[in-house]
N, C-alpha and C positions, 0 to 999 in steps of 0.2 A: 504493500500500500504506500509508504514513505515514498519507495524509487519510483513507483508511479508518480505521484505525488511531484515527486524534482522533474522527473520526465515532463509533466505537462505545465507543470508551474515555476520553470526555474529560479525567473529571476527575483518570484515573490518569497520559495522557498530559501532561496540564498540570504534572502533579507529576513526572513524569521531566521534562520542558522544564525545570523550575527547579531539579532534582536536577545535571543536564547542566551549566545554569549556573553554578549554586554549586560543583561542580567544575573547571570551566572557570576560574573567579576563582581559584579555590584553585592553579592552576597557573599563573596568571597573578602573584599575590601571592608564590611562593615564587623566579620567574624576577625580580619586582621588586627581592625581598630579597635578591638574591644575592652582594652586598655583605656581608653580615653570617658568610656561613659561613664565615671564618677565625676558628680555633680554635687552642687553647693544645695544646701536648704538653710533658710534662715528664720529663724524659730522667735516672732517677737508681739510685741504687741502694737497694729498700726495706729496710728493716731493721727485723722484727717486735718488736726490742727494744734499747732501748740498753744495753750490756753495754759497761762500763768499762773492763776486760782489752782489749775490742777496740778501744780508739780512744788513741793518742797524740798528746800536745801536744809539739809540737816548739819550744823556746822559743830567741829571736834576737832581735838586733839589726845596723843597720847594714844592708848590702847585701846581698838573695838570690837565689837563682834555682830554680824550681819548674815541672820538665816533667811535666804528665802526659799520656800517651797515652790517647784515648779511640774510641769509636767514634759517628761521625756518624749523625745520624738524617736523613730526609728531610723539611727546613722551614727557614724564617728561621732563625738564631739570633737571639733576642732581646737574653737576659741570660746570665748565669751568675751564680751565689750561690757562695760561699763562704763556711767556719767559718773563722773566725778567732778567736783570742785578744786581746785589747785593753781591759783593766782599767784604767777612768779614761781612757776614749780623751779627754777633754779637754788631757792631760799629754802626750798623745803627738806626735809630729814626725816629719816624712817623708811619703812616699808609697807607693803599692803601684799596679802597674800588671797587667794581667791580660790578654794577647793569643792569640788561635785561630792557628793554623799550620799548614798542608795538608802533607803530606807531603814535599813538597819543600823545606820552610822558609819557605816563602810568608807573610807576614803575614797573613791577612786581615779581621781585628777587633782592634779597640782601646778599651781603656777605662779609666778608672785613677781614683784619687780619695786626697786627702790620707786622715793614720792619721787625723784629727781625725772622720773619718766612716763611720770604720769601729767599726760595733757587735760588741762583744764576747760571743765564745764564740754568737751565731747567724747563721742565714748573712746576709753582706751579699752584697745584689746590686750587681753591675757591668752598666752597662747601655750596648749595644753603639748607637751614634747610627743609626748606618745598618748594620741588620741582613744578612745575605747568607744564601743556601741554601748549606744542608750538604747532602753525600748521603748515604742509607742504606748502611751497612757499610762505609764509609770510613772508614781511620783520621786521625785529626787531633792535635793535640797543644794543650791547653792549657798554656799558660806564664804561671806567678805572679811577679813580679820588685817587691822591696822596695827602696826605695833610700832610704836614711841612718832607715830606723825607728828607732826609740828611743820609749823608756815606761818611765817610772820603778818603776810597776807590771807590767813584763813584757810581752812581744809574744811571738806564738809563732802558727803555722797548726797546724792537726787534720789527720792521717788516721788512717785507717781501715785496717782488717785484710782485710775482705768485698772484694776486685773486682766483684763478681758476672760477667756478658756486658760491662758497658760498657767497664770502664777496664783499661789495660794497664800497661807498666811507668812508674813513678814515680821521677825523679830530683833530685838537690839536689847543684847546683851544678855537673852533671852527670856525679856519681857516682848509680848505682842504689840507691836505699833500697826497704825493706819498706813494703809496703801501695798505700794512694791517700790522692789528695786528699779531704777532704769536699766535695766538689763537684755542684751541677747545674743542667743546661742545660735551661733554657727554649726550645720553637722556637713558633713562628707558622705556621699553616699553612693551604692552602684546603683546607676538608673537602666535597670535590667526592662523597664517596660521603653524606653525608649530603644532598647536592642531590638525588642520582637515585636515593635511596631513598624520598625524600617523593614525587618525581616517579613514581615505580613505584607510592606508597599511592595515587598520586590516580588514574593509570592505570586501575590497578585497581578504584577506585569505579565510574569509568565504564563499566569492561566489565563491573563489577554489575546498574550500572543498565539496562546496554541486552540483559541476561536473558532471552529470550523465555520466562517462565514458563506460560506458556500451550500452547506449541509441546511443553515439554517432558512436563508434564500430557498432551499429546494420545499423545507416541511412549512414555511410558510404560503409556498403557493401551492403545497399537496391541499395542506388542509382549512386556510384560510381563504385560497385563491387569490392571494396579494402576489401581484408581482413586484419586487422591489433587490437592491444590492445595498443591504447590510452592509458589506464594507464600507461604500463611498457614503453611506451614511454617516456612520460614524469617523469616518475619515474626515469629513464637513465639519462634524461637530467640532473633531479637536484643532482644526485648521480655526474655527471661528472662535475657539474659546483660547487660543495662543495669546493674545496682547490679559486674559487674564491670567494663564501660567505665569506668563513673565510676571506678573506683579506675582504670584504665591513663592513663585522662584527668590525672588529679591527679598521677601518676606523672611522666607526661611532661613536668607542667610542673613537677617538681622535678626534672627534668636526669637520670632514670634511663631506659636503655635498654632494651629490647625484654627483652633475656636478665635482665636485673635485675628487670622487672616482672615475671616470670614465677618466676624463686627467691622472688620474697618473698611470691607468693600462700599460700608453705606457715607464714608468719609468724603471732604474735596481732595485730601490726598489721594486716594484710590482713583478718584475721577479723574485728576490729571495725567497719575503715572498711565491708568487708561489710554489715555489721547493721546498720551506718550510713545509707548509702546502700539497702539495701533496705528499710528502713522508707519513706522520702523515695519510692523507688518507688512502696510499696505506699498510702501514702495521697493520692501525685497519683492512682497507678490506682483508686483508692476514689471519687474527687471527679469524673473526666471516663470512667471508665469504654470506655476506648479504648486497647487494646495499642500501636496505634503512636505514638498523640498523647503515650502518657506517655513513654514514651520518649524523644521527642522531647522533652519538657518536662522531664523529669529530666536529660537531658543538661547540655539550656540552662540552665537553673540549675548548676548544675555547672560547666559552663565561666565562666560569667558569677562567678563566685564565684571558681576559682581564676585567671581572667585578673587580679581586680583585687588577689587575694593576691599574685603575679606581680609588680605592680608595687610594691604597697606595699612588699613586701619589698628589690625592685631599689632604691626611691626610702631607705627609711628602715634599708634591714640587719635588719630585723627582720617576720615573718611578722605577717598579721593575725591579733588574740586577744579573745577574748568582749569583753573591755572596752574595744576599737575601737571597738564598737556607739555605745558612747556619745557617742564621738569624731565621730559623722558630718560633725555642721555646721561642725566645724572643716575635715575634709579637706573638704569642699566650697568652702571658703574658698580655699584655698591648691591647690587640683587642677588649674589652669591654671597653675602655674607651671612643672609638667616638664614632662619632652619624652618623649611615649610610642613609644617606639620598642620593639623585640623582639627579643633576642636568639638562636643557635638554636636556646633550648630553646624559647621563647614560642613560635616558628614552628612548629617540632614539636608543641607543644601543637595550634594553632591548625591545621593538618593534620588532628591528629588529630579534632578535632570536624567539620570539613568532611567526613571521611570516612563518621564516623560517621552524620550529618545526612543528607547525598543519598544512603545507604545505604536509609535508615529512608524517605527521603519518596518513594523509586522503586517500595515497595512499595506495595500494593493494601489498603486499608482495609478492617474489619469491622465490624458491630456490636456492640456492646460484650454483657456478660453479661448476663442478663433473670433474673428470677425467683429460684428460691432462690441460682443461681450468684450473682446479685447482691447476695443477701444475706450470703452465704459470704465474699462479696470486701468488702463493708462489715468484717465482723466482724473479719476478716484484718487491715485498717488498722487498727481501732479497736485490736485485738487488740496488733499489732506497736508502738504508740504507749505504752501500758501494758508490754511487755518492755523497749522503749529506755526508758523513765524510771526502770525498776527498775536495769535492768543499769548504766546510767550515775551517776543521781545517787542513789542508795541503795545501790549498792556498791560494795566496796571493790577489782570483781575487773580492772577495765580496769585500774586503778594497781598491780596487786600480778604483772602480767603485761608492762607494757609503762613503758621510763621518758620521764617527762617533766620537762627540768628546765625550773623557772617558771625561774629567773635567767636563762636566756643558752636558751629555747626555741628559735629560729633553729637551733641545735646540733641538736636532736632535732629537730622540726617535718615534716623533709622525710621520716625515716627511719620516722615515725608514719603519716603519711599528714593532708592536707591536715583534713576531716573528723575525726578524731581528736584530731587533736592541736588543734583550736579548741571541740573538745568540752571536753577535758582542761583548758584556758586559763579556760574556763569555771568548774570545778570548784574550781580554783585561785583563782579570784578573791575567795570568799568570804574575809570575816572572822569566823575564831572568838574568843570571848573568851580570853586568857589564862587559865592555869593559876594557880587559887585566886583566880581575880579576884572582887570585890561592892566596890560602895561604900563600905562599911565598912570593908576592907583599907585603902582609897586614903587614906581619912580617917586612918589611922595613920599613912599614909605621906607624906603633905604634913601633919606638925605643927611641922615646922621651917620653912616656908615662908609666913608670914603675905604675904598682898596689902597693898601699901601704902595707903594710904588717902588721897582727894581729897574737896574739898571738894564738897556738895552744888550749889551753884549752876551748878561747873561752870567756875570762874573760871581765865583762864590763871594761871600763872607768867612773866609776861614775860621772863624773864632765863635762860628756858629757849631751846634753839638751833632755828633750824628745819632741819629734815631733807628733804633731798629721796632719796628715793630709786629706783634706777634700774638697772633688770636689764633690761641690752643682749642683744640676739637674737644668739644664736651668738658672741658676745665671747670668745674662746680664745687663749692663748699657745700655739701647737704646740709648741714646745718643753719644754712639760711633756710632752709625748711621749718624745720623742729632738731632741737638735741638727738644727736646720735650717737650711742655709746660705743667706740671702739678702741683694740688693744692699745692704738698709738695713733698719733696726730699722722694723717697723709698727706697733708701738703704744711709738714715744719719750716720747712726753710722759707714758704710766702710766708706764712705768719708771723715768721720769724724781724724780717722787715721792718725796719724802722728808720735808719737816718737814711737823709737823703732819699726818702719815699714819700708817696702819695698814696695812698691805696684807701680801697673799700667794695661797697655794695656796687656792681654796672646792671642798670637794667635792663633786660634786653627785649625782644621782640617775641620770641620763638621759645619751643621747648621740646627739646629732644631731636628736632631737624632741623631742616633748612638753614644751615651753616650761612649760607650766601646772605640772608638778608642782616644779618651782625654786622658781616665786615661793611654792608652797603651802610650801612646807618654809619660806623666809623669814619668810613672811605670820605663821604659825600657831608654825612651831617647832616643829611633829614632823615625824617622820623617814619617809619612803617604807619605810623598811628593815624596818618592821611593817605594809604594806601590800601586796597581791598588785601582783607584778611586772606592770609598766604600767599599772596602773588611772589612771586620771584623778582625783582625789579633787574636783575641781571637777564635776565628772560627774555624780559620784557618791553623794558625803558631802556635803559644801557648799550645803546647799540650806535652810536654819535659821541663827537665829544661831551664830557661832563666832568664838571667841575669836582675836583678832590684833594684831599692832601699829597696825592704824587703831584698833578700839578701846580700847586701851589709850592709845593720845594724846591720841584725842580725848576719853577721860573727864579728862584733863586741859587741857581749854580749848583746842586747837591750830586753826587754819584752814586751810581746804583740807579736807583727812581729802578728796581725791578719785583717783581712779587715771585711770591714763590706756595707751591704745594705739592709735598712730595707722594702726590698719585695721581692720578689722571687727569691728562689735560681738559678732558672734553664736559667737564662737569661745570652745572649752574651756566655755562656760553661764556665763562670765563677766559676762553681765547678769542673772545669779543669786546667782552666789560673791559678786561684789566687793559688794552689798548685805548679804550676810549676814557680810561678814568685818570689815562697818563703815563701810564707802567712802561719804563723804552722795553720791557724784557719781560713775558713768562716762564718760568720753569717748573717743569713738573719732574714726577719721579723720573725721568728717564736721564734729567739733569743729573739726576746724584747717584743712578747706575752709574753713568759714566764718570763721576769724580770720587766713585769708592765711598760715598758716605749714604751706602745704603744696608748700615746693619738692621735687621727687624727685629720686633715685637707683636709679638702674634706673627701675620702676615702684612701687618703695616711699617713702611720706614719709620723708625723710633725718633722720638723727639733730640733724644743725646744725637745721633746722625744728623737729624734736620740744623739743630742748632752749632754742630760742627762744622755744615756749610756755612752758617752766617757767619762764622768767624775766616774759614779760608777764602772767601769772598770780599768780604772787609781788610784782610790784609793785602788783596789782591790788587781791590781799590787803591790800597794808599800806597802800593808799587806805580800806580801810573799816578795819579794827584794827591794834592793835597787839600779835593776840593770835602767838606762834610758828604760822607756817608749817608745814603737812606734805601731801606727795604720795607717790604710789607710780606709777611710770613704765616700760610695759615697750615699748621700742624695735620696730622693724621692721627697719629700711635693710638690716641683713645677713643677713635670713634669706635661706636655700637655695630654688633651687635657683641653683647657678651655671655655667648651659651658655649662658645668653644671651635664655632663655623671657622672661624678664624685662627685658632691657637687660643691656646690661656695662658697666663702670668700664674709663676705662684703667690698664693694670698698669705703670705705674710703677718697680713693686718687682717684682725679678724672684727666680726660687729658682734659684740656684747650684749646685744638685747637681744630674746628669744623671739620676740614680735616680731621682728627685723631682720631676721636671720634670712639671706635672701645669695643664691649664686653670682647675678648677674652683678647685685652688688658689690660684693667683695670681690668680684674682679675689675671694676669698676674701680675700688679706691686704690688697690693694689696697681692698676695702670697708671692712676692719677699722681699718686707717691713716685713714679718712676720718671713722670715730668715737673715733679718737683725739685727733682733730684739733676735732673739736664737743665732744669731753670738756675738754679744753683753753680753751676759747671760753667754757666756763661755767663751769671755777673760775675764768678771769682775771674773770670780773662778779663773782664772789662773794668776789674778794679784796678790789672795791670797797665793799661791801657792811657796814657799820655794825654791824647785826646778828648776831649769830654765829648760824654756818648748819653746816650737818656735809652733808655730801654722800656716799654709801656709791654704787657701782656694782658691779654684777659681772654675768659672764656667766651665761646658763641652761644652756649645755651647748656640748659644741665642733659645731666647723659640721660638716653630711652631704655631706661630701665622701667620693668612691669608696671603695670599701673597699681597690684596689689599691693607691690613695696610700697608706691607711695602714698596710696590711701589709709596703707598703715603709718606711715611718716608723719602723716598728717593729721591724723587721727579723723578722716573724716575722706568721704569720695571726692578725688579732685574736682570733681563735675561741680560739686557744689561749694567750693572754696567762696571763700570774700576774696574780694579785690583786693586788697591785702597780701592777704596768702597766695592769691593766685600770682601776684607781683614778685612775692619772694622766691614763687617755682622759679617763675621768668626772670631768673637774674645770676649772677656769675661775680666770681672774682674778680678785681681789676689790679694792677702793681705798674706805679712810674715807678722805677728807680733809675737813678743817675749816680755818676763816677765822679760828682763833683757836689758841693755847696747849691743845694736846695732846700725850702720850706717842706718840714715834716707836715703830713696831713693824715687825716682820715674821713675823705670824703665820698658819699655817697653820690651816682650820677647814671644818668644813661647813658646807652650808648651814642648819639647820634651828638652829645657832647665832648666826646671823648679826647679825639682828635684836635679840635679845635683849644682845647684846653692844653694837650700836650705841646701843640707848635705854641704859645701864651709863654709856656716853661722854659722852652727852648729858645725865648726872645726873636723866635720867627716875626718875619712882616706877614700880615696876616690882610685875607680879605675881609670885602664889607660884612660878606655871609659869618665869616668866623667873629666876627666885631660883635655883630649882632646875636650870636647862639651865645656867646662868653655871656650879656647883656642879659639873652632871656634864661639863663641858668639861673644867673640869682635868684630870680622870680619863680622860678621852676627847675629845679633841679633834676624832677626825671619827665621824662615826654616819651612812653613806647606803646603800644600797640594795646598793650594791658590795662594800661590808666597813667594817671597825670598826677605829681606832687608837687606841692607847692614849698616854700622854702620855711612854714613852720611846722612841715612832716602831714598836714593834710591830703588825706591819696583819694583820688576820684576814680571814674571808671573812664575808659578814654573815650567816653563819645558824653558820658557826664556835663552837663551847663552849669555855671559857678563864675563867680564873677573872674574869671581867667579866661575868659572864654573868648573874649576877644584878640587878648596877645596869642591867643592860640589860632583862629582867623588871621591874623597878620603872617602867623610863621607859615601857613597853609598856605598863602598865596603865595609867599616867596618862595615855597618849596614848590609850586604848581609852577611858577615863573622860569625858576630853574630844568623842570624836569620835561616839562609838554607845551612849553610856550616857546617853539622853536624862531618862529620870526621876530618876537615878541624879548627872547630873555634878556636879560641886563647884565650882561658879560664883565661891564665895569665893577658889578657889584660880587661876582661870584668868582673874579679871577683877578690876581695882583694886576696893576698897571705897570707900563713900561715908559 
């Protein structure tokens, strides 16, 4: 029957054969992964608002004790978190221990941790070393016990009013008090029904595909006398219901469940991604003219699109957005350095296309539309391409229906729909000119800021310093986070710093990537914070002259004027920007193959190597003149990822907290410490050094480590950080040091001051743009992407009104002036005169 069967049906049978086995892989792929489906449960009590009346701080010192009764779920117990009170937990002293007790009194978890690490008024976790099973509906009893607390500033635990189902009665010191703890429990679990639910999708493809549609066609017309083809029926059907797979596909792999995908089709998100995705249908079905091919093909695009949204998002915290587009050759660069692995929403995705796929190829092919139907289905494409450009980028009605925020889109992203919301990223990316902006305004507005003026020929100042400067890959103190307990300080020698330094907080733009828009903010001196959220401006903007600190040195005589990064050229169009920002010379890794100073670390040139060129370059320089020195240097050794794709360092330096105890971290500091250490290696040559030199480092952003680490750092999910705290992720070390008599400081700044501050030090002539950033720092000290501070530590959010708001308009237009007013700019004021 089968060989019959290929005999008369080949090419359909050949398409169930591969339908069968792409099933078959797919149950064999979900049995591989089976490692992955433990899953998090979180055991607490919701509370749709926080109401003040309901929650008491119970304030204490010295020794306590804290029973609450609760009811077990079925899984590990991981952690438990708790609210506490602890204002200035650096002042504080003592410990707090936190153990589980089965009903009998049984111990059977422990955890504890000095006051010193306990974050205040949110919950800190205590993290259990070796987790055990609880079971369902069992009562157990958490017990809180403080022993010698003290805080000059008060200590005190939270409860609550609400029990809900979990918690039972609450005691202190055991007497019964009102309420509960703010408490909850983490468990770990195998989600064994998530296995034999994929396993039933796939099941079930296969007993699609082996359908005798034919059979069925024949006993419909024995005994109903319908004549009909069951195949092209349902062929039809899943050809018309494809623009809605794609949206369950997208779904899936934003971590929404069955019942979830199914509420939200009554959304205006769903109606968009709709109109989204059926356009994308209707003009493959335009072009190949084949119900099942487009299908197919609109799928595949679809999957292929949100698998690698999927990762980027796992890798960087952040969804892909129109102006990744430009990013390509960068992530191509650096896309061998993670580890693709899938977690069980990825596998669920990846199901669901397997399902979809051997669904669609076990059907029975048609020919496509002839004649005017053909012509119908052109006009349709053509048709539907003209509604999606109207409806998207000439109205205002997808943003007045659905929100998107640029700042922190990962928040919305998933809730949009994958499609939509990379539409919406799009839209966002333009720049509009400011309000009341022309030329003529700006020209009133730089008449207090004359450009200094150099000599024609072009002649150094010898007695000017040479500057190197040098923005290390992921250079981060975590501790501008929250306190982190480890064996040894990993960056000693910056800390170390003191005369003849300037150092402190840089704020930056970014966090965890996009290296490129730091050094633009240093480079140039304007601020991301008037530029659409993640653009690349090297990308982008940068592709003309533009005003910077290479040109501005080198219009005064300096040597060098070259940048340098020892890995690939082709990343951020940096063999674009750095020509147009001034730079006579790029060099990448291939530069320090061939000058021998390419020892590594991991599989990246190490910092000790990179900063060993600066110096046989600087000495090379002052073989041919005697004109000042200047570089611009952006490191490798520590970039992400750090699971080991790349090599590992030994960790040396261990972290101390049990909450904290994290891989990618500890190799993370343990890199960090190794460019503290080559940071160290080159002031001690430039203390020998004759010349006076100024030497500026600072970090591009902190390292892309997990987001668990840091929601544990933080004692709270980044997503919901203050402006504040979200300022302190966004921000990195900075160190002027010099070989000569300078003002000690410890100043806080952003980046997009940096530079201009440094040439101020070095007695550079300076433009009107540098005149006027030195001017608006006082007033504002930090200006990034994140928010805005003012000069008596007030932090706003950056799109925040306050009465700043206007100096912040003046710097928008000068920075509009500068960047896309190309007939328009005012050169006198962004570039020394001659």
């Amino acid at each position: 029957m089968i060989k019959e069967y290929f005999k008369t049906n080949r090419i359909l049978a050949i398409k169930k054969t591969i339908a069968v086995l792409l099933i078959l892989s797919g149950i064999l792929f979900v049995l591989l992964n089976r490692d992955v489906y433990y899953s998090k449960h979180i055991s607490g009590v919701r509370l749709k608002a926080e109401i003040p009346e309901e929650e008491t701080l119970i304030r204490f010192s010295g020794d306590r004790t804290y029973e609450q009764q609760f009811t077990g779920w079925e899984g590990e117990l991981k952690k438990v978190t708790i609210r506490i009170f602890n204002q200035g937990k650096e002042n504080s002293s003592g410990n707090i221990s936190v153990d589980i007790l089965d009903s009998d009194g049984t111990v059977l978890l422990s955890a504890q941790k000095p006051l010193k690490e306990v974050i205040n008024s949110v919950k800190t976790a205590f993290l259990f070393k070796e987790p055990k099973k609880l079971s369902k509906n069992t009562d157990y009893t958490l017990r809180v016990t403080t022993h010698e607390a003290s805080n000059p500033q008060g200590f005190g635990i939270y409860t609550h009013t609400n029990k809900g189902t979990l918690f039972g009665q609450l005691t202190e010191n055991n007497t019964p008090i009102e309420g509960r703890l703010r408490a909850t429990f983490i468990y770990r679990f195998y989600n064994s029904s998530a296995l034999y639910s994929m396993l039933a999708l796939l099941f079930f493809a296969l007993l699609f595909v082996m359908i005798p549609f034919g059979r069925i066609d024949a006993l419909l017309e024995k005994y109903l006398k319908l004549k009909t083809d069951t195949n092209i029926l349902v062929s039809r059907l899943l050809f018309l219901a494809t623009p809605l797979l794609c949206i369950f596909l997208g779904d899936r792999f934003n971590g929404y469940h069955l019942a979830e995908m199914l509420r939200r089709l009554f959304t205006w998100h769903a109606v968009f991604n709709l109109v989204i995705y059926t356009v994308l249908w209707l003009i493959v079905y335009m072009i190949v003219n084949r119900t099942q091919y487009t299908s197919m093909i609109v799928l595949g695009i679809v999957f292929l699109a949100d698998i690698v949204n999927y990762y980027v998002w796992v890798f960087r915290g952040c969804p892909i957005l129109a102006a990744d587009l430009l990013s390509a050759a960068t992530a191509m660069n650096v896309a061998d350095n993670f580890s693709y692995t899938l977690d069980l929403t990825g596998i669920w995705g990846t199901v669901y296309i397997t399902v979809f796929a051997a669904m669609l190829l076990s059907l029975k092919g048609y020919k496509g539309l002839q004649g005017k139907r053909r012509f119908i289905s052109v006009a349709a494409g053509i048709g539907s391409i003209f509604v999606f450009h109207t409806l998207f980028f000439q109205s205002d009605f997808p943003a007045k229906h659905v929100k998107h925020l640029v700042w922190r889109p990962q928040s919305t992203y998933a809730k949009n729909g994958n499609a939509l919301s990379f539409l919406m990223s799009y839209s966002a990316s333009r720049v509009d000119k400011p309000d009341g902006y022309s030329s003529q305004n700006v020209k009133q507005l730089i008449q207090d800021y004359p450009s200094d003026t150099v000599s024609r020929t072009g002649e150094a100042d010898k007695s000017s310093p040479n500057i190197i400067a040098i923005m290390n890959e992921a250079l981060a103190d975590l501790n501008y986070n929250n306190t982190i307990n480890l064996s040894e300080d990993y960056l000693p020698f910056l800390h170390s710093l003191k005369e003849n330094t300037v150092k402190g907080q840089l704020f930056v733009s970014i966090e965890g990537a996009n290296t490129a828009n730091t050094e633009f903010e240093f480079l140039t001196g304007d601020t991301m914070n008037f530029l659409p959220y993640r653009c690349i401006p090297y990308n982008e903007y940068i592709n003309k002259t533009t005003p910077s600190m290479a040109h501005t040195l080198k219009a005064q005589g300096y040597a060098g004027v070259n940048a340098y990064h020892p890995f690939k050229g082709s990343g951020w169009s940096r063999t674009i920007a750095y020509p147009a920002l001034g730079f006579n010379n790029f060099y990448d890794m291939e530069y320090y193959r061939a000058a021998g100073n390419n020892q590594l670390v991991r599989n990246y040139i190490s910092d000790m190597s990179d900063y060993q060129q600066i110096i046989d370059d600087y000495e090379a320089s002052k073989k041919k003149t005697d004109a000042p020195f200047y570089l611009f240097n952006v490191t490798m050794q520590n970039h992400g990822a750090y699971t080991g794709k790349r090599g590992l360092v030994d960790t040396k330096i261990k972290i101390t907290d049990d909450a904290l105890q994290n891989f990618e971290a500890e190799q993370y500091i343990n890199l960090a410490k190794l460019s503290d250490d080559a940071f160290k290696m080159l002031v001690e040559y430039f203390k020998k050094v004759d010349e006076p030199t100024i030497i500026v480092m600072f970090g591009d952003h902190q390292p892309p480590i997990s987001n668990d680490f840091y929601n544990t750092l933080f004692g709270k999910d980044t997503d919901k950080l203050s402006v504040v705290k979200k300022a302190d992720w966004y921000s990195t070390p900075y160190v002027i040091w010099a070989n000569y008599d300078i003002e000690e400081k410890e100043l806080d700044m952003s980046a997009n001051y940096l530079s201009s501050y440094v040439m101020s030090i070095a007695g550079n002539k300076l433009t009107g743009y540098n005149k006027y950033l030195l001017e608006l720092q006082k007033e504002l000290p930090v200006i990034s992407a994140v928010c805005y501070k003012d000069k008596d530590g007030n932090v706003y959010a950056n799109d925040e009104k306050s009465k700043y708001s206007e100096l912040l308009h003046t710097y928008r237009m000068l920075q509009y002036n500068q960047l896309f007013d190309e007939e328009g700019r005012l050169d006198e004021f962004f570039f020394l005169q001659k």
